[in-house]
Gaussian input, Z-matrix of N, CA and C with variables (Angstrom, degrees):
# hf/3-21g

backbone

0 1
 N
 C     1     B1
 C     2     B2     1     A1
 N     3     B3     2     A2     1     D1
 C     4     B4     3     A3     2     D2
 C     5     B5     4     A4     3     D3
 N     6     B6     5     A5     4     D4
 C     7     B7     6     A6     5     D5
 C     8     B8     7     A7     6     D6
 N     9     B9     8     A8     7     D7
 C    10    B10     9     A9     8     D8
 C    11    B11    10    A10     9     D9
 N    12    B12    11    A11    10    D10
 C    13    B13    12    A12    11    D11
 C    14    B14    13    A13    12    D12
 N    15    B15    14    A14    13    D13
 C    16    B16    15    A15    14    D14
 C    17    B17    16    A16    15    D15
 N    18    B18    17    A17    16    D16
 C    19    B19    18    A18    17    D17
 C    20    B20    19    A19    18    D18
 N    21    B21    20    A20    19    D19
 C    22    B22    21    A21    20    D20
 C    23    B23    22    A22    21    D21
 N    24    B24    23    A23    22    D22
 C    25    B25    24    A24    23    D23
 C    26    B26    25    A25    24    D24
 N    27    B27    26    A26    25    D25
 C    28    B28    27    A27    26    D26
 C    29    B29    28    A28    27    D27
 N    30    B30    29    A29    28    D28
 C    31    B31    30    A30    29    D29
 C    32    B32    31    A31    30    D30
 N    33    B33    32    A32    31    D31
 C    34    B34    33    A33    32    D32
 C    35    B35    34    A34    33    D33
 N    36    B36    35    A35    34    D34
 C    37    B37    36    A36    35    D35
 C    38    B38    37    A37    36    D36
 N    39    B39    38    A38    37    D37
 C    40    B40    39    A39    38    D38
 C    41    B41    40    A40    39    D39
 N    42    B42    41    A41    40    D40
 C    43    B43    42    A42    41    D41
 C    44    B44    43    A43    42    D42
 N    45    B45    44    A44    43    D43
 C    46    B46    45    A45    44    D44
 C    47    B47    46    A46    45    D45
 N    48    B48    47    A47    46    D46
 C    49    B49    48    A48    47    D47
 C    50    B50    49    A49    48    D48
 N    51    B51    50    A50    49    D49
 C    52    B52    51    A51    50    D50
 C    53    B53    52    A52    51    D51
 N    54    B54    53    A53    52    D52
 C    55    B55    54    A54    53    D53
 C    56    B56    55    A55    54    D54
 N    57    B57    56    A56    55    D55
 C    58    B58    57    A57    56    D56
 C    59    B59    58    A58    57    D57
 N    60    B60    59    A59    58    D58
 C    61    B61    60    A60    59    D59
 C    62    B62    61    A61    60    D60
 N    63    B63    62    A62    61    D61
 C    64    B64    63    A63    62    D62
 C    65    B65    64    A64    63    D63
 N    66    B66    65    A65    64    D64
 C    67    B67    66    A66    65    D65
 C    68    B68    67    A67    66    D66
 N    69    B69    68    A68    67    D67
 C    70    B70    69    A69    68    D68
 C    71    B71    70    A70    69    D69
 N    72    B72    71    A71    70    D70
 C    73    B73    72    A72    71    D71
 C    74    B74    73    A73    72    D72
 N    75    B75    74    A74    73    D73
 C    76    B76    75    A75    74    D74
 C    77    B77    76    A76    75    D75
 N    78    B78    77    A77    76    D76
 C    79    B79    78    A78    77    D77
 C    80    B80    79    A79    78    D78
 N    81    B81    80    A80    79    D79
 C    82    B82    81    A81    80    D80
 C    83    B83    82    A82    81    D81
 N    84    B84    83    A83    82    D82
 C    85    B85    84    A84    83    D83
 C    86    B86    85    A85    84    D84
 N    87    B87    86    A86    85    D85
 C    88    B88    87    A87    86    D86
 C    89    B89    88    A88    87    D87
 N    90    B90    89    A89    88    D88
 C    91    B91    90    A90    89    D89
 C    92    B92    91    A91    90    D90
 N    93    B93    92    A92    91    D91
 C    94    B94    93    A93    92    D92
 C    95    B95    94    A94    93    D93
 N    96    B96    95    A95    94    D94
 C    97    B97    96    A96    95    D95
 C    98    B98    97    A97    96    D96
 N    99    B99    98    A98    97    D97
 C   100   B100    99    A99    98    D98
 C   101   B101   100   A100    99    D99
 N   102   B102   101   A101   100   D100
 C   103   B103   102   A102   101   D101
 C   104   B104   103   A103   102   D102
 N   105   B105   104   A104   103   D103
 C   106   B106   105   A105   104   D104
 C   107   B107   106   A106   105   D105
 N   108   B108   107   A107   106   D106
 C   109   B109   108   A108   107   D107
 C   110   B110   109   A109   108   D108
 N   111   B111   110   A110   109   D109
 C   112   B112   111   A111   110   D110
 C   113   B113   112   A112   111   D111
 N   114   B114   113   A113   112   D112
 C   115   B115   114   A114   113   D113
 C   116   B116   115   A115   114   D114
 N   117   B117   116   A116   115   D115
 C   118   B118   117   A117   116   D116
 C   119   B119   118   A118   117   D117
 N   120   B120   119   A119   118   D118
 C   121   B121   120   A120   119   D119
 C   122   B122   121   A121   120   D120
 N   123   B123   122   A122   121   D121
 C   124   B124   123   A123   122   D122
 C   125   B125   124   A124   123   D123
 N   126   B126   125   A125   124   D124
 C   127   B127   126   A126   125   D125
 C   128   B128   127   A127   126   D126
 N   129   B129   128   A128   127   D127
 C   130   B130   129   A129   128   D128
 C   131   B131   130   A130   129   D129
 N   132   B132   131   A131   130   D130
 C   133   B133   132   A132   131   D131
 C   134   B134   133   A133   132   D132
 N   135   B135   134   A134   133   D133
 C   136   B136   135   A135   134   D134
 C   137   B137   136   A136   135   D135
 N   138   B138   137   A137   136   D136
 C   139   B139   138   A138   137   D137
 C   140   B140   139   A139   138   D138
 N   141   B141   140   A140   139   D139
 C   142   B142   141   A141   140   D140
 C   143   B143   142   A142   141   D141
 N   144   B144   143   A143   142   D142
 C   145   B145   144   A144   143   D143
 C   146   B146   145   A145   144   D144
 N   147   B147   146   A146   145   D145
 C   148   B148   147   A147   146   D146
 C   149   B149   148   A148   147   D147
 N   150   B150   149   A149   148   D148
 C   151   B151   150   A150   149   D149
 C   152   B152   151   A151   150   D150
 N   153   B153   152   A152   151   D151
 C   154   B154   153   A153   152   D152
 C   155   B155   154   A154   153   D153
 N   156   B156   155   A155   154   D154
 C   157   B157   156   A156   155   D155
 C   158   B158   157   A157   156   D156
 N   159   B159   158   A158   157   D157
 C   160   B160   159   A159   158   D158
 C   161   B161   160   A160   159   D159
 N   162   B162   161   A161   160   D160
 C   163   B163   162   A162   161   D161
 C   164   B164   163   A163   162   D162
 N   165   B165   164   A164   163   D163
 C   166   B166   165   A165   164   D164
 C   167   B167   166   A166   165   D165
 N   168   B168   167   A167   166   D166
 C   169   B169   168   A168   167   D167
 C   170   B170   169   A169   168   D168
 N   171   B171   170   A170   169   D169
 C   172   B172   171   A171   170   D170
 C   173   B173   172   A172   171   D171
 N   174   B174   173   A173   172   D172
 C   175   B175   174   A174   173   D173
 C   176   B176   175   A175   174   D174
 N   177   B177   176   A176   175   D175
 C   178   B178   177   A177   176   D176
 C   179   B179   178   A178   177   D177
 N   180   B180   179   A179   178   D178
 C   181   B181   180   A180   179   D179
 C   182   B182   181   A181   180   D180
 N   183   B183   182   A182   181   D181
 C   184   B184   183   A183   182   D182
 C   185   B185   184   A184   183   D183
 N   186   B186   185   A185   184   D184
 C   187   B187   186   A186   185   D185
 C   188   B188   187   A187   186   D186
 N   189   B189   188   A188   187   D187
 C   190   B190   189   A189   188   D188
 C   191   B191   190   A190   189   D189
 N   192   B192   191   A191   190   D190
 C   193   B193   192   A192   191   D191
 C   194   B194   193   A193   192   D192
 N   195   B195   194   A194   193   D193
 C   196   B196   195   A195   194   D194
 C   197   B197   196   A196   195   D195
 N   198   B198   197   A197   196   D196
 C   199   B199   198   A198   197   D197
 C   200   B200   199   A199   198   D198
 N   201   B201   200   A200   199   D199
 C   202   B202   201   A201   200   D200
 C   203   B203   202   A202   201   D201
 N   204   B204   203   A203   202   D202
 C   205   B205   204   A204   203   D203
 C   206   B206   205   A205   204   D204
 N   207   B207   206   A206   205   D205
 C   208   B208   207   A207   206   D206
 C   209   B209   208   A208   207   D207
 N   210   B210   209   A209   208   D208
 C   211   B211   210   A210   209   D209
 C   212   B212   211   A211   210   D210
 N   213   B213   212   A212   211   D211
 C   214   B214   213   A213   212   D212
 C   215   B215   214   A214   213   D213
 N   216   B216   215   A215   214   D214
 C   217   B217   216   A216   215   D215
 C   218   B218   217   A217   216   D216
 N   219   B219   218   A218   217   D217
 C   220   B220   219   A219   218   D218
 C   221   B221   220   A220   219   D219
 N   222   B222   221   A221   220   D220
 C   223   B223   222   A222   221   D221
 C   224   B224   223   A223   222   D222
 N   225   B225   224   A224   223   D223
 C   226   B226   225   A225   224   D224
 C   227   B227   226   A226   225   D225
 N   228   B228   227   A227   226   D226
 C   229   B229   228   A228   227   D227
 C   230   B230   229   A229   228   D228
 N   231   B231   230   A230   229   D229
 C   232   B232   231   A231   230   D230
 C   233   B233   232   A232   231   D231
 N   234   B234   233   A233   232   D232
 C   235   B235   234   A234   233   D233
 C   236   B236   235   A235   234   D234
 N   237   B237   236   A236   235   D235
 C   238   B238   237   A237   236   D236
 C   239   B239   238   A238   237   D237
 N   240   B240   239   A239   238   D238
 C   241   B241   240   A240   239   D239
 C   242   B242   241   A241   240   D240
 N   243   B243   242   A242   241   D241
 C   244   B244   243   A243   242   D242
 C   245   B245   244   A244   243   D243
 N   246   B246   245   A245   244   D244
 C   247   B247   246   A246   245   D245
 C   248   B248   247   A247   246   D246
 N   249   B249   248   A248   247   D247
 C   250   B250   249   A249   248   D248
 C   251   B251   250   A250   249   D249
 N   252   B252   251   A251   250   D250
 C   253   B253   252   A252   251   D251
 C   254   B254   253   A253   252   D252
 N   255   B255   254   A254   253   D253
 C   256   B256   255   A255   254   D254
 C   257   B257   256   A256   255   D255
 N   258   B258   257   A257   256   D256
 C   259   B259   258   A258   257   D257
 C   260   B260   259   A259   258   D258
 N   261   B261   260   A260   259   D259
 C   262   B262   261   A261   260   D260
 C   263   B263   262   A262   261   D261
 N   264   B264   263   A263   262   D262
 C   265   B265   264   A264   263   D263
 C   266   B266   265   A265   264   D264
 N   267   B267   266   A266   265   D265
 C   268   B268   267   A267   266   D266
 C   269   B269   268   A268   267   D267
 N   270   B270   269   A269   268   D268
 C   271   B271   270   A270   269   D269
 C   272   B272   271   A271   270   D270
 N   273   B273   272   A272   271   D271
 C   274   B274   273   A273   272   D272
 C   275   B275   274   A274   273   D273
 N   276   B276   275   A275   274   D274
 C   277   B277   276   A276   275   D275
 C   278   B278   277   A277   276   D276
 N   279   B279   278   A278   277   D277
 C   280   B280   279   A279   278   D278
 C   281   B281   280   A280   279   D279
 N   282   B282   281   A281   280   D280
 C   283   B283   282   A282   281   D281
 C   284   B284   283   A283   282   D282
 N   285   B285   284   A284   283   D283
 C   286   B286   285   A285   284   D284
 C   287   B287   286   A286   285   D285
 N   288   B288   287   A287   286   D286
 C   289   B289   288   A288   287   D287
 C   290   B290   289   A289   288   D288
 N   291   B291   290   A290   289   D289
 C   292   B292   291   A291   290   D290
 C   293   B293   292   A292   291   D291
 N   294   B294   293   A293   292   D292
 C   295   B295   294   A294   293   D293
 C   296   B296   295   A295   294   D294
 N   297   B297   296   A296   295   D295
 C   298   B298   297   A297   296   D296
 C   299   B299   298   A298   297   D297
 N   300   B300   299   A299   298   D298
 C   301   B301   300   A300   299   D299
 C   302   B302   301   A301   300   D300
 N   303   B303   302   A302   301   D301
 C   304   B304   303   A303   302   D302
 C   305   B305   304   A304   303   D303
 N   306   B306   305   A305   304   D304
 C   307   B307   306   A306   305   D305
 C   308   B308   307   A307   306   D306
 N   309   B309   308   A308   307   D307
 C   310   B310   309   A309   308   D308
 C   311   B311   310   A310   309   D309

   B1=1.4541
   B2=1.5220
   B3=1.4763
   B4=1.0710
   B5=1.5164
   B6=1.8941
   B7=1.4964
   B8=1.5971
   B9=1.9628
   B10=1.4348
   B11=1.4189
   B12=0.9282
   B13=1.7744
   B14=2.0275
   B15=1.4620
   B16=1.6027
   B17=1.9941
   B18=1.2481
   B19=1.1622
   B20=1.6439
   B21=1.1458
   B22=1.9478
   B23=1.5019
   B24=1.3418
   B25=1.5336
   B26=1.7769
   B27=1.3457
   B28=0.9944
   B29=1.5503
   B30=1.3516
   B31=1.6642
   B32=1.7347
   B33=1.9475
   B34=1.6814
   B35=1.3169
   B36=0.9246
   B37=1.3974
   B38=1.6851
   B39=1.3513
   B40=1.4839
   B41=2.1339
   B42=1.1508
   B43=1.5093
   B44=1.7651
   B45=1.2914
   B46=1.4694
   B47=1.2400
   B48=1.9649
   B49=1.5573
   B50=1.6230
   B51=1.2667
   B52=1.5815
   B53=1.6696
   B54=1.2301
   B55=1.6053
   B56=1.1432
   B57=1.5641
   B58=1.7866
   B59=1.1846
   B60=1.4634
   B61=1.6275
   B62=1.4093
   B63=1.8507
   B64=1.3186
   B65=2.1583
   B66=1.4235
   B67=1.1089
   B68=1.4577
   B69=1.4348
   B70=1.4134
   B71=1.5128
   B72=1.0159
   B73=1.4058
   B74=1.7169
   B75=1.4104
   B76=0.9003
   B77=1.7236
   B78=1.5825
   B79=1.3273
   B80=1.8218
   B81=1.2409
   B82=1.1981
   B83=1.3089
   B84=1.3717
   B85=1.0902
   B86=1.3882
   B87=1.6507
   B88=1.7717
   B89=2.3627
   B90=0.9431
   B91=1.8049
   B92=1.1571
   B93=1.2119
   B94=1.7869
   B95=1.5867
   B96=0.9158
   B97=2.1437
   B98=1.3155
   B99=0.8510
   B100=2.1209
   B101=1.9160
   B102=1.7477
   B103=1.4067
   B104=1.2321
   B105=1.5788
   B106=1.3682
   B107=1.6175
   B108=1.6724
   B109=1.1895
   B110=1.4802
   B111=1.9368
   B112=1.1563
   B113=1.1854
   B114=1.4277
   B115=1.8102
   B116=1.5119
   B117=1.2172
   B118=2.1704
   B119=1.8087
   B120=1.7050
   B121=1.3833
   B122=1.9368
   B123=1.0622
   B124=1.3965
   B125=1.7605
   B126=1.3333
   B127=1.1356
   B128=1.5248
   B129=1.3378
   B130=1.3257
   B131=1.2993
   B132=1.4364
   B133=1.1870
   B134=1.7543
   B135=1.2959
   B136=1.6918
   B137=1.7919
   B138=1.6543
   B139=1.8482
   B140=1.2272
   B141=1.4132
   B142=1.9026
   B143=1.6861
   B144=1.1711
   B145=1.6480
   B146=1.4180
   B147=1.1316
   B148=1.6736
   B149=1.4871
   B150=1.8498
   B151=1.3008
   B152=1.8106
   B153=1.1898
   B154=0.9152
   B155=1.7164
   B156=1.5627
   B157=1.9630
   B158=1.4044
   B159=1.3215
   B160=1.8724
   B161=1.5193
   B162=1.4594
   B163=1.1776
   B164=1.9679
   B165=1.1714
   B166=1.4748
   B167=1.7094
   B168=0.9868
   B169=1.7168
   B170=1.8527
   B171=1.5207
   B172=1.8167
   B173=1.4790
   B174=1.2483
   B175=1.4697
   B176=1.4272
   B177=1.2005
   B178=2.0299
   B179=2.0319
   B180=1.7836
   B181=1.3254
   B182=1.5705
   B183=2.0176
   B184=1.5762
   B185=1.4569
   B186=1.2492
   B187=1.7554
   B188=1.5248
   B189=1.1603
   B190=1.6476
   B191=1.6776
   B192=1.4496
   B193=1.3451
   B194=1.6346
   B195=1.8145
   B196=1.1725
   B197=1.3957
   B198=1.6156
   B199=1.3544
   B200=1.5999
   B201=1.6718
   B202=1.5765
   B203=1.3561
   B204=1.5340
   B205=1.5691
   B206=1.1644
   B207=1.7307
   B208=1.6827
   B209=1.4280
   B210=1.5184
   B211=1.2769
   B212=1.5176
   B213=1.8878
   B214=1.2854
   B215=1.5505
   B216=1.7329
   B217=1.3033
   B218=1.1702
   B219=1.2043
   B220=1.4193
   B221=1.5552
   B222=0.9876
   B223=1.9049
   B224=1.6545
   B225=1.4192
   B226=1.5947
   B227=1.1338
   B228=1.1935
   B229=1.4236
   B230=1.3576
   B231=1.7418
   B232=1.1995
   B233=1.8296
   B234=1.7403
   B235=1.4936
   B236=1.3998
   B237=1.7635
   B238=1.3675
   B239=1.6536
   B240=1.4534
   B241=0.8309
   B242=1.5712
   B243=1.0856
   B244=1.7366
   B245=1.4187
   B246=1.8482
   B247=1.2509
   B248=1.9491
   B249=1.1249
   B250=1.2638
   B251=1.3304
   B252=1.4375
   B253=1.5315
   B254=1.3454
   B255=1.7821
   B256=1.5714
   B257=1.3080
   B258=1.3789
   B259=0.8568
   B260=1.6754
   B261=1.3467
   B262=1.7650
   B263=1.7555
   B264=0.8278
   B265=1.3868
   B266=1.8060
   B267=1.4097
   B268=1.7908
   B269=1.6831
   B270=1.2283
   B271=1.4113
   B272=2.0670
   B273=1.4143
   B274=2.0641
   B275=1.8467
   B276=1.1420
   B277=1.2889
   B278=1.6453
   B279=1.2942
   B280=1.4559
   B281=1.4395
   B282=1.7713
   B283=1.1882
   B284=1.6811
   B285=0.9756
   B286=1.8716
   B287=1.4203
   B288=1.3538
   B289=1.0792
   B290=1.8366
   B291=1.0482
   B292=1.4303
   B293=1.9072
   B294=0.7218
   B295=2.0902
   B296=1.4117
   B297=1.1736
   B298=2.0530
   B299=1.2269
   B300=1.8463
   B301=0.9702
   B302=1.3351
   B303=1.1538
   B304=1.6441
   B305=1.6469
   B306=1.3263
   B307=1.5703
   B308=1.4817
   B309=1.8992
   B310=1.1828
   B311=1.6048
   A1=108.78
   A2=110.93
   A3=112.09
   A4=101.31
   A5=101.92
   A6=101.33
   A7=111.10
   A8=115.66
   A9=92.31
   A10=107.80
   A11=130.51
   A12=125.78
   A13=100.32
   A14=98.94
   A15=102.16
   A16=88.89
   A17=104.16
   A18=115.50
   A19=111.79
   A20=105.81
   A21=112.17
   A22=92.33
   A23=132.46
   A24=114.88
   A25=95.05
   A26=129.15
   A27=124.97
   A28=114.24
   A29=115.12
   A30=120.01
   A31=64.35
   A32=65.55
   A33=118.90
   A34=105.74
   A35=109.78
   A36=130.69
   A37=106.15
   A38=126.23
   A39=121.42
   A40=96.64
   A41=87.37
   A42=111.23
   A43=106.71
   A44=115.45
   A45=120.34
   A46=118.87
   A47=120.45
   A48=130.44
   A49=101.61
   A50=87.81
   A51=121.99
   A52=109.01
   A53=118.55
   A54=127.20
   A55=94.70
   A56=88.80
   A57=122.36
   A58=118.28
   A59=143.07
   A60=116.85
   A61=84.80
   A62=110.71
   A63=126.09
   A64=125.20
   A65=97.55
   A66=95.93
   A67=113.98
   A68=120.97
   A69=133.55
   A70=115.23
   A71=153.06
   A72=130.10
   A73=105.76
   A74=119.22
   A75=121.11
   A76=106.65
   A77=109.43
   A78=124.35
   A79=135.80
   A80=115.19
   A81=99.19
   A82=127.29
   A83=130.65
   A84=146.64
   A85=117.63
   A86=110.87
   A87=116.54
   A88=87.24
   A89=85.30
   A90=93.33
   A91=96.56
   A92=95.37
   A93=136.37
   A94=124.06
   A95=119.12
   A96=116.74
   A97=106.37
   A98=106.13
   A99=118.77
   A100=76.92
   A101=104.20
   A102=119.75
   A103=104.37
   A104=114.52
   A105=111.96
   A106=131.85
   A107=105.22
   A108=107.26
   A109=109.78
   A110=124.52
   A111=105.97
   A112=86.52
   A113=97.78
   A114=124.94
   A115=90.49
   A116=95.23
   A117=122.72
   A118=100.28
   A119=94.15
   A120=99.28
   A121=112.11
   A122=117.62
   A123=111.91
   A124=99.45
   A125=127.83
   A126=156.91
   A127=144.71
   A128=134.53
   A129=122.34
   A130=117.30
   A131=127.17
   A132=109.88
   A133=106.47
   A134=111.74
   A135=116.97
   A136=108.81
   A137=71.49
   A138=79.36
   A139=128.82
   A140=122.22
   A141=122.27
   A142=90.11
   A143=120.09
   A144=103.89
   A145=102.68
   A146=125.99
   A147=150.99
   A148=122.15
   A149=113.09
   A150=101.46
   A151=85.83
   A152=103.06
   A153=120.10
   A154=104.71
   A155=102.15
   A156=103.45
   A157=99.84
   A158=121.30
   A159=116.51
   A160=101.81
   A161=91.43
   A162=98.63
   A163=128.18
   A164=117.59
   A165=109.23
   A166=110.69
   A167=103.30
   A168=96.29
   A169=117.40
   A170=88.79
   A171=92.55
   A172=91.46
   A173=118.78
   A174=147.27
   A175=116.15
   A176=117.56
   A177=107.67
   A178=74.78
   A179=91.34
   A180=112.25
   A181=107.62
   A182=92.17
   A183=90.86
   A184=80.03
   A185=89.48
   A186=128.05
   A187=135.70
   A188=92.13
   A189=100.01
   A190=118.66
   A191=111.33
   A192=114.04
   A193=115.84
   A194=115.25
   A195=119.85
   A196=108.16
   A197=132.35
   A198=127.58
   A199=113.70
   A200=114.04
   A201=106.59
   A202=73.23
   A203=86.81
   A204=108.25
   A205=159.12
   A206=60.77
   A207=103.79
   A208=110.82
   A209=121.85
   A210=120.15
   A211=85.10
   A212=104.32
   A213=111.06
   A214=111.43
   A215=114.14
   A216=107.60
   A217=99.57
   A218=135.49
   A219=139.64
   A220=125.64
   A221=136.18
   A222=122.61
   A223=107.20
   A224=101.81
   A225=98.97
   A226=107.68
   A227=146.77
   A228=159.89
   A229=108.78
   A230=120.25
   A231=112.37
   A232=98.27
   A233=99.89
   A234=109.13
   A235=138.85
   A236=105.79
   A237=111.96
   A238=102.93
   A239=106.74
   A240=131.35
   A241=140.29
   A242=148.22
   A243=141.48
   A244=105.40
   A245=126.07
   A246=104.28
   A247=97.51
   A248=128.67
   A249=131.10
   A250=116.83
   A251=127.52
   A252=124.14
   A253=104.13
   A254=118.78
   A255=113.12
   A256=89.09
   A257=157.00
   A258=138.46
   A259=119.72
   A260=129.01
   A261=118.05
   A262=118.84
   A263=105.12
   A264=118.71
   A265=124.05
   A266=92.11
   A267=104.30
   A268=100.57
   A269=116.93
   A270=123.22
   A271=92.90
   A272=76.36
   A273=91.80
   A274=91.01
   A275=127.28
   A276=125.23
   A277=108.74
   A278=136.71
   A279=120.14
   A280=134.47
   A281=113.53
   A282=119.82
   A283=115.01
   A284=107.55
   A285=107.87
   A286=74.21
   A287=161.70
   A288=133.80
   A289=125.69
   A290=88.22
   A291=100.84
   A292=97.90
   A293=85.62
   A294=78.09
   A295=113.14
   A296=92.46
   A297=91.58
   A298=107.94
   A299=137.65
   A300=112.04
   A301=136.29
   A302=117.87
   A303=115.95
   A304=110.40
   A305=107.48
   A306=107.13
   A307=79.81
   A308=118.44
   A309=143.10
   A310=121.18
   D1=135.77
   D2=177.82
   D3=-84.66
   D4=168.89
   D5=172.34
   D6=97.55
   D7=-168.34
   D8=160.37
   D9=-157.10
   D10=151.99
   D11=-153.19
   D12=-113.88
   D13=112.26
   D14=-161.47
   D15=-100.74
   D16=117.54
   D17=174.78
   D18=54.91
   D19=64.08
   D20=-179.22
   D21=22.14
   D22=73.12
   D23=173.69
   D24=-163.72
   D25=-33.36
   D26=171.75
   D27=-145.30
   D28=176.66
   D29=-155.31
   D30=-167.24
   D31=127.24
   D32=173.21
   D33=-130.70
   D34=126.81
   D35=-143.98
   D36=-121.77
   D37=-14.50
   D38=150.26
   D39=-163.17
   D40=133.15
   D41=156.93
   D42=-7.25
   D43=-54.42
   D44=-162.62
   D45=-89.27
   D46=-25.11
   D47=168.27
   D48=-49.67
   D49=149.01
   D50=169.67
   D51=-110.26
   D52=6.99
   D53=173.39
   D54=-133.23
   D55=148.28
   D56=161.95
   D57=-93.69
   D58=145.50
   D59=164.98
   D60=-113.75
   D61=134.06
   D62=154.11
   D63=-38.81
   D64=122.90
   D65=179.06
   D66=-97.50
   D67=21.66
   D68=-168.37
   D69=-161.63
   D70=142.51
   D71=150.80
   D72=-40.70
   D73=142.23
   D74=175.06
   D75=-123.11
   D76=151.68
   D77=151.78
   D78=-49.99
   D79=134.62
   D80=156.10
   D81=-75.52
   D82=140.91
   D83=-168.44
   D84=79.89
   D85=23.19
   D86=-172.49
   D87=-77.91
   D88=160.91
   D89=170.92
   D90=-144.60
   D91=142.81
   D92=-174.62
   D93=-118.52
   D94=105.11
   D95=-178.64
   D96=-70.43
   D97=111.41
   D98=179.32
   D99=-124.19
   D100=108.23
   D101=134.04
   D102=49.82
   D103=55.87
   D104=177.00
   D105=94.83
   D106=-22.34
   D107=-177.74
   D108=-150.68
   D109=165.46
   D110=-157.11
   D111=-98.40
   D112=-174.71
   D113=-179.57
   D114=-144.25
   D115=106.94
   D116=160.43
   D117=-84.54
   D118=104.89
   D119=160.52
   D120=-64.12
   D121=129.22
   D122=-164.48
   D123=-113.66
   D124=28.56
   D125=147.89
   D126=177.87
   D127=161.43
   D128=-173.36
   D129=-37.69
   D130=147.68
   D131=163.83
   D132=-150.41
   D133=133.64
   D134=-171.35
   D135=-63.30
   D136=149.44
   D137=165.62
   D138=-61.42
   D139=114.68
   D140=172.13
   D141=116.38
   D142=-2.62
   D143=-177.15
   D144=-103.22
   D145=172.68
   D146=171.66
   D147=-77.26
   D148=127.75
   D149=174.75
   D150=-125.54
   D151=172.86
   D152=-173.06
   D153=-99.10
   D154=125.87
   D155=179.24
   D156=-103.70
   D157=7.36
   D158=169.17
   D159=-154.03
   D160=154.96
   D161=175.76
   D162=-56.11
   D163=176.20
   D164=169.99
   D165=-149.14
   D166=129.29
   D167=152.85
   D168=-79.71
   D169=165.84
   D170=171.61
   D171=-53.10
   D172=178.82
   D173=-147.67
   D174=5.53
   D175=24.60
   D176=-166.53
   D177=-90.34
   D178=161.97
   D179=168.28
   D180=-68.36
   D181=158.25
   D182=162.63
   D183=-133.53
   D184=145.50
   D185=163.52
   D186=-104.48
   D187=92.11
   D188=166.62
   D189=-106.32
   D190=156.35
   D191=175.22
   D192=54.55
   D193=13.80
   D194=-179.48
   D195=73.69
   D196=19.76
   D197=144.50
   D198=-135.10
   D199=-172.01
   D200=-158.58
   D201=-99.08
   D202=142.07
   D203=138.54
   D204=157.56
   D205=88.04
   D206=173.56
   D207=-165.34
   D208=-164.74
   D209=160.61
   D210=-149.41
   D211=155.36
   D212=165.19
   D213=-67.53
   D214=161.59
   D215=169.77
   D216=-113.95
   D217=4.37
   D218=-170.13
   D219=-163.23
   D220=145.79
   D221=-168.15
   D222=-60.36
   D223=134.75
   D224=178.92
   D225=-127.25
   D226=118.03
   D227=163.00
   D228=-32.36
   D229=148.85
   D230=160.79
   D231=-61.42
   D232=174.42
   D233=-175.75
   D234=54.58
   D235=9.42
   D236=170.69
   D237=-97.64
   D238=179.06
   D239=148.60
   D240=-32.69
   D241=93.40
   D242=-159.09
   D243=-110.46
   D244=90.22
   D245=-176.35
   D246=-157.82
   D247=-173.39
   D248=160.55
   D249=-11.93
   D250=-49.37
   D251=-169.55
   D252=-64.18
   D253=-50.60
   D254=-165.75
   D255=-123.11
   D256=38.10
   D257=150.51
   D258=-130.26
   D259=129.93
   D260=168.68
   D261=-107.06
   D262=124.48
   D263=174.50
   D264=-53.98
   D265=124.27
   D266=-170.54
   D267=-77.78
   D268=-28.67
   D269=-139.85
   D270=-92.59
   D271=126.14
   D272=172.38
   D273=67.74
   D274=49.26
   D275=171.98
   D276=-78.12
   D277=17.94
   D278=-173.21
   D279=-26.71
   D280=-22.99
   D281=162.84
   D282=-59.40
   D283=-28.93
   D284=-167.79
   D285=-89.53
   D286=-81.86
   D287=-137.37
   D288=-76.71
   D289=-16.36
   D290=173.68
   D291=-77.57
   D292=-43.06
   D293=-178.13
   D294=-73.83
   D295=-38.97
   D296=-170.88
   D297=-113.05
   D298=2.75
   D299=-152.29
   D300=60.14
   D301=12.78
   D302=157.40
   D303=-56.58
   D304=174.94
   D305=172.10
   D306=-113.18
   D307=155.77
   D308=160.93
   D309=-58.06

C-alpha cells in the first residue's frame, strides 16, 4: 500500500497532505499520532472523507494525494472535519478559468 496509515484510523496518502482520509467511520474524540503529536477528531467523521492533521486558515491550501485540492473557506482546526462546509474544491474549476484565465 501506498501512502501511510497513522493509527489504523487514517491514510496519508503523500508526505506533503495536510489531510487524512478516514479508513473507518470514525468517533469524535478518536486521537491519531501525526509525527509526534496527537490529532483530537473534534467530531464524527465518515469513512473515505478528510480530517484535517493541521490546522488551516481561510484560504491556506488543502493537500491530498500530495497535490491541492482545495482551499479552506474558513479556519479549520487540526481534528475536524475537511469537506463541503469549510472547504471548496480547486480541482476541474473551468469556471475560474474561463473568468480569469486560469488553466483548469
Amino acid at each position: 500500500m501506498k501512502g501511510r496509515v497513522l493509527d489504523d484510523a487514517l491514510l496519508l496518502l503523500s508526505e506533503s497532505d495536510n489531510v487524512g482520509t478516514t479508513v473507518d467511520d470514525l468517533g469524535s474524540g478518536t486521537e491519531v499520532d501525526f509525527d509526534g503529536r496527537t490529532v483530537v477528531l473534534s467530531e464524527n467523521v465518515p469513512f473515505g472523507h478528510k480530517v484535517a492533521v493541521e490546522s488551516f486558515s481561510a484560504g491556506d491550501e488543502v493537500r491530498k494525494y500530495g497535490e491541492v485540492i482545495g482551499t479552506a473557506t474558513q479556519a479549520i482546526a487540526a481534528g475536524e472535519w475537511v469537506h463541503t462546509h469549510n472547504c471548496e474544491s480547486t480541482r476541474g474549476r473551468g469556471d475560474r478559468a474561463a473568468a480569469g484565465g486560469e488553466t483548469a
